[in-house]
DSSP file (Angstrom, degrees, kcal/mol; ACC not computed):
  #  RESIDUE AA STRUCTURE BP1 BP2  ACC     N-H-->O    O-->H-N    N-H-->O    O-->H-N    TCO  KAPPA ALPHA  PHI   PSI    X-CA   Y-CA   Z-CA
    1    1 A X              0   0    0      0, 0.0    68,-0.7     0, 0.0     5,-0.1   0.000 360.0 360.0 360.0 136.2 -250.5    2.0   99.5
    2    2 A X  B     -A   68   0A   0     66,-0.2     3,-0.2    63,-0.1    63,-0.2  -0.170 360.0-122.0 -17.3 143.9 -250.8    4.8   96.3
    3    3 A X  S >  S+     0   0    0     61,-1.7     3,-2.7    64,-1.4    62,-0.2   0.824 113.1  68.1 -18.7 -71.5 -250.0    7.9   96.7
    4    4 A X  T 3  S+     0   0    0     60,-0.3    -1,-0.1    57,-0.3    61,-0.1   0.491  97.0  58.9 -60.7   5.4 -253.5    8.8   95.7
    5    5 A X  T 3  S+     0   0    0     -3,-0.2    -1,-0.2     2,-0.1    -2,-0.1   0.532  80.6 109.1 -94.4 -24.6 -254.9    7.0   99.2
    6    6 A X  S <  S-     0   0    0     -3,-2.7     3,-0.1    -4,-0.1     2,-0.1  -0.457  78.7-104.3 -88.3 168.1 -253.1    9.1  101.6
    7    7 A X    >   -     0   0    0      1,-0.2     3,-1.5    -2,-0.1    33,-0.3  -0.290  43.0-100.6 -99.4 133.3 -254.7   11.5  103.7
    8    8 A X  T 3  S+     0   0    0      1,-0.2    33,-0.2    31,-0.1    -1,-0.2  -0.206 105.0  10.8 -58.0 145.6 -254.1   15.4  102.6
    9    9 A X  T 3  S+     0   0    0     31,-1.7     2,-0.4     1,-0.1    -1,-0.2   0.090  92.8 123.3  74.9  -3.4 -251.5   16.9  104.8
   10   10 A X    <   -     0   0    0     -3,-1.5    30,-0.5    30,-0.1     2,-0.3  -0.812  64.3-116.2 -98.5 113.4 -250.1   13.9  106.4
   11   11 A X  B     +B   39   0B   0     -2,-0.4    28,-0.2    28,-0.1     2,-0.1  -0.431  37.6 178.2 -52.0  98.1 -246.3   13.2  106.0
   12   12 A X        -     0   0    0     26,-3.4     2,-0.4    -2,-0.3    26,-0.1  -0.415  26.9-134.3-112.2-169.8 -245.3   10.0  104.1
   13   13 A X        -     0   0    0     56,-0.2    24,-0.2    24,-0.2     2,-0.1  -0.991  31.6-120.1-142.6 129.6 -241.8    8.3  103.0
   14   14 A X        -     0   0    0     22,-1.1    21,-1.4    -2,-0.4    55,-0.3  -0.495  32.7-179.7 -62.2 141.8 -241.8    6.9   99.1
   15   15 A X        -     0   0    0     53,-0.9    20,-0.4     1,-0.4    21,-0.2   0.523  62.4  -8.8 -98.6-108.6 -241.1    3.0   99.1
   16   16 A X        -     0   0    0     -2,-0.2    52,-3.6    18,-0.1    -1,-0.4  -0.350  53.8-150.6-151.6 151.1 -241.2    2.4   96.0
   17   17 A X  B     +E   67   0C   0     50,-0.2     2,-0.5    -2,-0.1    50,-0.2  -0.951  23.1 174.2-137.8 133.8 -241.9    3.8   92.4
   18   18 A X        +     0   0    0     48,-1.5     2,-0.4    -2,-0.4     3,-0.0  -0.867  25.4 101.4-129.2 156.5 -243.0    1.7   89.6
   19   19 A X  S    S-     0   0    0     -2,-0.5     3,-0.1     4,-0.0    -2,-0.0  -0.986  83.8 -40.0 167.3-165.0 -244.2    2.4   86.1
   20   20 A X     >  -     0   0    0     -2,-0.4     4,-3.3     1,-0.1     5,-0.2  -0.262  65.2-100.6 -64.4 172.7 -242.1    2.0   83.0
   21   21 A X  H  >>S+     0   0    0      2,-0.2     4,-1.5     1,-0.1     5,-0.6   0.928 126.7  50.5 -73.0 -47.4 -238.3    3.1   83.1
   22   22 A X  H  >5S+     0   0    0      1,-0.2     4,-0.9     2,-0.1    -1,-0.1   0.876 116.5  45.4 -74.1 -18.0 -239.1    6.5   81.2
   23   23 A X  H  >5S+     0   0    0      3,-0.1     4,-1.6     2,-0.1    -1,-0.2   0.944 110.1  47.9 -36.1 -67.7 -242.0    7.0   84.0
   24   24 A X  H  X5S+     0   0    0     -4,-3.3     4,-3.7     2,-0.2     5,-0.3   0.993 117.2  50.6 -49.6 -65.3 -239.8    6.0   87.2
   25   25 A X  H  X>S+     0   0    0     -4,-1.5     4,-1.8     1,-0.2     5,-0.5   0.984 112.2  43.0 -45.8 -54.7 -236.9    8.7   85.4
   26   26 A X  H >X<S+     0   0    0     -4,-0.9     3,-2.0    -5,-0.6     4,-1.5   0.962 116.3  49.6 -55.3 -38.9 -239.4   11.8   84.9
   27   27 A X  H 3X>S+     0   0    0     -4,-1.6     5,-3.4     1,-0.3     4,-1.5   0.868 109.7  49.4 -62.9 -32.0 -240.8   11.2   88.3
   28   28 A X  H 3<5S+     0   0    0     -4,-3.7    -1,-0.3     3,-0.2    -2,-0.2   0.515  99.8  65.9 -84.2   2.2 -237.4   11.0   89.8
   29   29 A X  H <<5S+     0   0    0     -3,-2.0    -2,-0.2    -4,-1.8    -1,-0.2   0.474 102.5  51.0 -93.1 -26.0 -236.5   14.2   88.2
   30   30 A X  H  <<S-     0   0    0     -4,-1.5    -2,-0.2    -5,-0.5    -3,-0.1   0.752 125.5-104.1-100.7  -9.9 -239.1   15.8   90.3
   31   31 A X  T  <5S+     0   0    0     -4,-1.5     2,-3.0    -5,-0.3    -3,-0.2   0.422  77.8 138.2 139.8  -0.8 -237.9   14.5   92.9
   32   32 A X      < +     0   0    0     -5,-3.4     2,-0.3    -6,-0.2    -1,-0.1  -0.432  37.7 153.1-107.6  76.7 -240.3   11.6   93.9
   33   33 A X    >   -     0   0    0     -2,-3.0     3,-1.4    -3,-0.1   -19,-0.4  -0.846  54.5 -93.1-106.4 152.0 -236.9    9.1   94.8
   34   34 A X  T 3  S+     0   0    0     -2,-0.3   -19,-0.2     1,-0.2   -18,-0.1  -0.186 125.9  34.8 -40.9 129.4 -237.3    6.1   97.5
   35   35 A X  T 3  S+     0   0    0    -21,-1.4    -1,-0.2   -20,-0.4   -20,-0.1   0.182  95.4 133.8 104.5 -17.9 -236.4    7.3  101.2
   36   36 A X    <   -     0   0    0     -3,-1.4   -22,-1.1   -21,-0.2     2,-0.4  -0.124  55.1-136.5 -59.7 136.5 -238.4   11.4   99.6
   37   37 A X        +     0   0    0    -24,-0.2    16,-0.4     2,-0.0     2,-0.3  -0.938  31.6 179.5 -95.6 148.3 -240.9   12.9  102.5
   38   38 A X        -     0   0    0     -2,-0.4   -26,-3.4    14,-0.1     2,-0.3  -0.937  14.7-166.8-147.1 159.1 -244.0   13.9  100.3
   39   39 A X  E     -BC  11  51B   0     12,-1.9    12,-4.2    -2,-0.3     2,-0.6  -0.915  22.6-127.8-147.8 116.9 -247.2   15.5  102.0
   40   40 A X  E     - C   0  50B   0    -30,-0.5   -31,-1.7    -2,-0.3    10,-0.3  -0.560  24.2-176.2 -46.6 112.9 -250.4   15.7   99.7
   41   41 A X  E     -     0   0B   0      8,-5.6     2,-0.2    -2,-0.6     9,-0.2   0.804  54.2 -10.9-114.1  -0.5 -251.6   18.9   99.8
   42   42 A X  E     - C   0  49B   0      7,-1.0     2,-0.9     2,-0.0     7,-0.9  -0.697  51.1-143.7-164.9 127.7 -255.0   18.9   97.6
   43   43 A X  E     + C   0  48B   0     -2,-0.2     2,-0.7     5,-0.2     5,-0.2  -0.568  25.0 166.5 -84.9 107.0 -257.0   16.7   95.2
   44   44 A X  E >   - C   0  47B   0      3,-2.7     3,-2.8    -2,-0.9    -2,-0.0  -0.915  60.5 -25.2-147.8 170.4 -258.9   17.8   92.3
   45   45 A X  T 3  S-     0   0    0     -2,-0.7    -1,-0.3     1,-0.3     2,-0.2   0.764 126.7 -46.5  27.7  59.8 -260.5   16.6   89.3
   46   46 A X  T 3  S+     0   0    0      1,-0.2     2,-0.4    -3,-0.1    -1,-0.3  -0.090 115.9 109.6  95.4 -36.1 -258.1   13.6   89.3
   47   47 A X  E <   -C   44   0B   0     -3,-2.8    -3,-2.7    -2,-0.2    13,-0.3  -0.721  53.3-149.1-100.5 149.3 -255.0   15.5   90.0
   48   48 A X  E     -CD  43  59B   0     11,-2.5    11,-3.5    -2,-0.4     2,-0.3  -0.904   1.0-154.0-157.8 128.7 -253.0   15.7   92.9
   49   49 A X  E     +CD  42  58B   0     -7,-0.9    -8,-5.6    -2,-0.3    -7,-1.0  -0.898  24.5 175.9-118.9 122.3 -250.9   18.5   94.3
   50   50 A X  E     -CD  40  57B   0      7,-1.7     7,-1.2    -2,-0.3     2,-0.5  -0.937  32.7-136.0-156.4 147.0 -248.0   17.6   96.5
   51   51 A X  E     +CD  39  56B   0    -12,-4.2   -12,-1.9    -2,-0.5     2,-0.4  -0.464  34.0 157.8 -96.2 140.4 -245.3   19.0   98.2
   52   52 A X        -     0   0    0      3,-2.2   -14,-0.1    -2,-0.5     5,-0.1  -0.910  69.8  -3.5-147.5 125.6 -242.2   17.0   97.8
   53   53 A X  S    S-     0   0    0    -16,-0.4    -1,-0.1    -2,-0.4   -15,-0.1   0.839 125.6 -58.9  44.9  59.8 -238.7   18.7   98.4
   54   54 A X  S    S+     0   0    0      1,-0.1     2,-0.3    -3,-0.0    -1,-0.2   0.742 118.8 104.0  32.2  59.3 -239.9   21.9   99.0
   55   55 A X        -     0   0    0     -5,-0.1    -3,-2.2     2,-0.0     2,-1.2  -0.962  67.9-132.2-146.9 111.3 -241.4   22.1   96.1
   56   56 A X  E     -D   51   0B   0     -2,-0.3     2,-0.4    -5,-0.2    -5,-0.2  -0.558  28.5-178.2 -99.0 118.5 -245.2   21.7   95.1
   57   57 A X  E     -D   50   0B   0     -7,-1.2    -7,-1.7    -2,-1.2     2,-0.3  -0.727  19.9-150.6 -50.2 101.4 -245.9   19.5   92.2
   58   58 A X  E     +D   49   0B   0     -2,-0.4     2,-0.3    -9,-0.2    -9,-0.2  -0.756  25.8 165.9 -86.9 130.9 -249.4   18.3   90.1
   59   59 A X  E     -D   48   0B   0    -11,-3.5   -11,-2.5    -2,-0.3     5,-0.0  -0.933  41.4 -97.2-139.8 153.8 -249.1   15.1   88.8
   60   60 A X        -     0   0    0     -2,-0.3   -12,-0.3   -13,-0.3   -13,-0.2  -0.216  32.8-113.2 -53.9 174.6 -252.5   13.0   87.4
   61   61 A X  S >> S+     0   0    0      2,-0.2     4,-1.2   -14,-0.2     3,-1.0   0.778 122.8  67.2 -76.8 -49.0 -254.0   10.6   89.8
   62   62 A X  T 34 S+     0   0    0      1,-0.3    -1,-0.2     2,-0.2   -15,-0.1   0.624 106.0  43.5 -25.1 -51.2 -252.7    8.1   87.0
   63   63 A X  T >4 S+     0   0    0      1,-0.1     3,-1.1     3,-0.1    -1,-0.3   0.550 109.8  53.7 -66.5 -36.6 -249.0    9.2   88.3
   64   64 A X  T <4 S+     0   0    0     -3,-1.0   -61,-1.7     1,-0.2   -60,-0.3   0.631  96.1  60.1 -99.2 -11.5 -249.6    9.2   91.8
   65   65 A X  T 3< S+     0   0    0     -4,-1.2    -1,-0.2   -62,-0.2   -63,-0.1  -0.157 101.9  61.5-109.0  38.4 -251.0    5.5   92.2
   66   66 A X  S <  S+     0   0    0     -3,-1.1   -48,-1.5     2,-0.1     2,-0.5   0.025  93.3  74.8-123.9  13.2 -247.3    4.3   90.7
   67   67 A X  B    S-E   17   0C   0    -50,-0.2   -64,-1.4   -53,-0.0     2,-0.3  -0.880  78.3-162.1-108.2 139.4 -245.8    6.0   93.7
   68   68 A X  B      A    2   0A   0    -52,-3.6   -53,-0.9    -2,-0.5   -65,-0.2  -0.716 360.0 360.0-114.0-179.2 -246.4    3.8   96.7
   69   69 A X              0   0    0    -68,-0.7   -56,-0.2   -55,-0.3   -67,-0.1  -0.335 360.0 360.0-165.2 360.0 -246.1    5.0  100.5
């Protein structure tokens, strides 16, 4: 499933990240590689805050439903 479906606070593992190649790279520059634990931690207006390698990130909603879980 997206990213943008899973439940705030709840501990996932990327499968897979899909978008264009100059998408997959920026996204993997923040860190959001296959095998990454990522935990949502709040949604708003569309954008989605989430901690991934002890680090928290805001990405669009648009960004977060090419990262699957």
């Amino acid at each position: 499933m997206p990213l943008t479906m899973a439940v705030p606070g709840q501990k996932n593992s990327i499968k897979r990240v899909g978008g264009k190649e100059e998408t997959r790279k920026f996204l993997e520059k923040l860190g959001f590689v296959v095998g990454a634990i990522v935990t949502v931690v709040s949604e708003n207006a569309g954008n989605v805050i989430i901690n991934v390698k002890d680090s928290r990130v805001a990405i669009s909603s648009e960004m977060a439903n090419k990262i699957i879980i």
